[in-house]
N, C-alpha and C positions, 0 to 999 in steps of 0.2 A: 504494500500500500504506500502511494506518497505521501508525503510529508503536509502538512498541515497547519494553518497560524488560527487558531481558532479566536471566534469574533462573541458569540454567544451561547449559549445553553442553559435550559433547564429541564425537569424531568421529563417532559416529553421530549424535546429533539436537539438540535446542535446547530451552530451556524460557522460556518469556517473559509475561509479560501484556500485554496489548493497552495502547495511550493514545488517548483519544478527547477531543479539546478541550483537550491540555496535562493531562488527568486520568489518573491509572495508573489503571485497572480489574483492582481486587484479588481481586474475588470469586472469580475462574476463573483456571486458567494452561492456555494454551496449548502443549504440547508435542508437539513433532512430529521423527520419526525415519522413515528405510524410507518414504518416501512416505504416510505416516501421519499424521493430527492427531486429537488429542485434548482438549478441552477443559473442564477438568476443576478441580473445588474442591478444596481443603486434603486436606477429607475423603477426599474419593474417592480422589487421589493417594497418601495411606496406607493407604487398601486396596489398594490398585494395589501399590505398596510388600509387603506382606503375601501378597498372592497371587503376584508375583515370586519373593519368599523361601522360598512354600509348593513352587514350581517349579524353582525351585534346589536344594533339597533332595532334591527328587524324581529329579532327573535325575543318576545316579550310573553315573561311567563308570570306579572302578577297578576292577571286574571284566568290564568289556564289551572285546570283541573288536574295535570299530569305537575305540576311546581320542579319543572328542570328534566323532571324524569323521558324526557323524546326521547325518540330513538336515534333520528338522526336530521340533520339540516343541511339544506347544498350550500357547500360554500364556493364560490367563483373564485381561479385567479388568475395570473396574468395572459394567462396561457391559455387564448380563448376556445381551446379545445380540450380542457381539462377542468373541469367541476369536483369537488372531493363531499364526498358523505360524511359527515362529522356532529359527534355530541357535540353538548352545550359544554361542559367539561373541555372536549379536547378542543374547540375553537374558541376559548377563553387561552389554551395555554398554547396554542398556534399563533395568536393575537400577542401574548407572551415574545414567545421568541423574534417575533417579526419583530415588533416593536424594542426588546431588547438590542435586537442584530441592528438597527435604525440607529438606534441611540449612542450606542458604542462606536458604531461608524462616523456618525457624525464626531462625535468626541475626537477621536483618533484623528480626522480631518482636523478639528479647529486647533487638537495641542500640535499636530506636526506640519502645518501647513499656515496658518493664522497668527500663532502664536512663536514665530520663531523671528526673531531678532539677536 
C-alpha cells in the first residue's frame, strides 16, 4: 500500500491524500467510510459538504413516529451518478468527516500559505 498524509478521521471513515515518491499528492483526497472511496478535489468535497447539509435539513424526525429509527435516506454526491443509502447515524458522521477533512484543509492552507512571513 502507498504511503499516506492523513487529513481527517473519525469512527466511521478517514480522509487522506495519497504520497507517491516522498510527494503528498494534493490535488485529490481520498476519503473513504462504509466500504466506500471517494476521490475527490477541494471543490467537489464542498459540494459534497452542501449536499450533506441540503440532506440534513431534509430529514426531520420531530414529528415522525419512527424518532431517528429509518432505515435508510438517499444521500447525493458529487458524483452525479452515484446516490448512497445511509442512516441518520451514519450521515451525521459522513457530515463529520467531510466537514472535519474541510476544516483541516482549510487550516493547513491558511498556517502554510497565508500565514508565512
Amino acid at each position: 500500500m502507498k504511503e499516506v498524509e492523513q487529513i481527517y478521521f473519525n469512527e466511521f471513515g478517514v480522509a487522506f491524500h495519497w504520497k507517491k515518491n516522498n510527494t503528498v499528492l494534493k490535488e485529490k483526497v481520498q476519503i473513504v467510510f462504509k466500504e466506500t472511496g471517494f476521490y475527490l478535489s477541494y471543490e467537489e468535497i464542498k459540494a459534497f459538504a452542501e449536499l450533506i447539509e441540503n440532506t440534513c435539513e431534509e430529514v426531520g424526525c420531530d414529528a415522525c413516529s419512527h424518532r431517528g429509527g429509518c432505515h435508510k435516506f438517499l444521500l447525493k454526491t458529487p458524483l452525479k451518478q452515484v446516490d448512497l443509502a445511509v442512516s441518520k447515524s451514519e450521515l451525521f458522521q459522513i457530515k463529520d468527516l467531510v466537514e472535519g477533512t474541510l476544516f483541516n484543509m482549510d487550516l493547513y492552507d491558511y498556517l502554510n500559505k497565508i500565514c508565512r512571513n
